[in-house]
C-alpha positions, 0 to 999 in steps of 0.5 A: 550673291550668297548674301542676297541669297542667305538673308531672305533665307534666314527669316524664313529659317527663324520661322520655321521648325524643320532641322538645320541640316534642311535648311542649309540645303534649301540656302545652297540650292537657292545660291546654286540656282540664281548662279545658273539664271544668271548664266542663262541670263547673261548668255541670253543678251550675248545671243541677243546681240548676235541675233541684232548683228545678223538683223542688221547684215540681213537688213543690208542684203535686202538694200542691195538686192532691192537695187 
């Protein structure tokens, strides 16, 4: 992930004039912020799956009741 992160973040760098200090800072806060879309992504699927499972027994329920 920091590669992902560091490289695009490294052109930007070369490009720009503000101190170093800066600019690590933007490269750690984007890292730290893919992190927490990748949990809120990966926690988003889980609730998806469970949402699907509980579709499904709802689907089942309204078969028997319909009998």
């Amino acid at each position: 992930m920091l590669k992902e992160a560091w490289n695009p973040e490294v052109a930007a760098m070369g490009n720009s004039t503000l101190p170093t200090v800066l600019d690590k800072l933007n490269v750690m806060s984007t890292i730290h912020l893919r992190k927490l879309i990748a949990t809120l992504v990966r926690e988003n699927g889980q609730r998806d799956a469970v949402i699907g499972k509980l579709e499904e027994r709802i689907g089942v329920l309204e078969g028997r009741l319909m009998k």
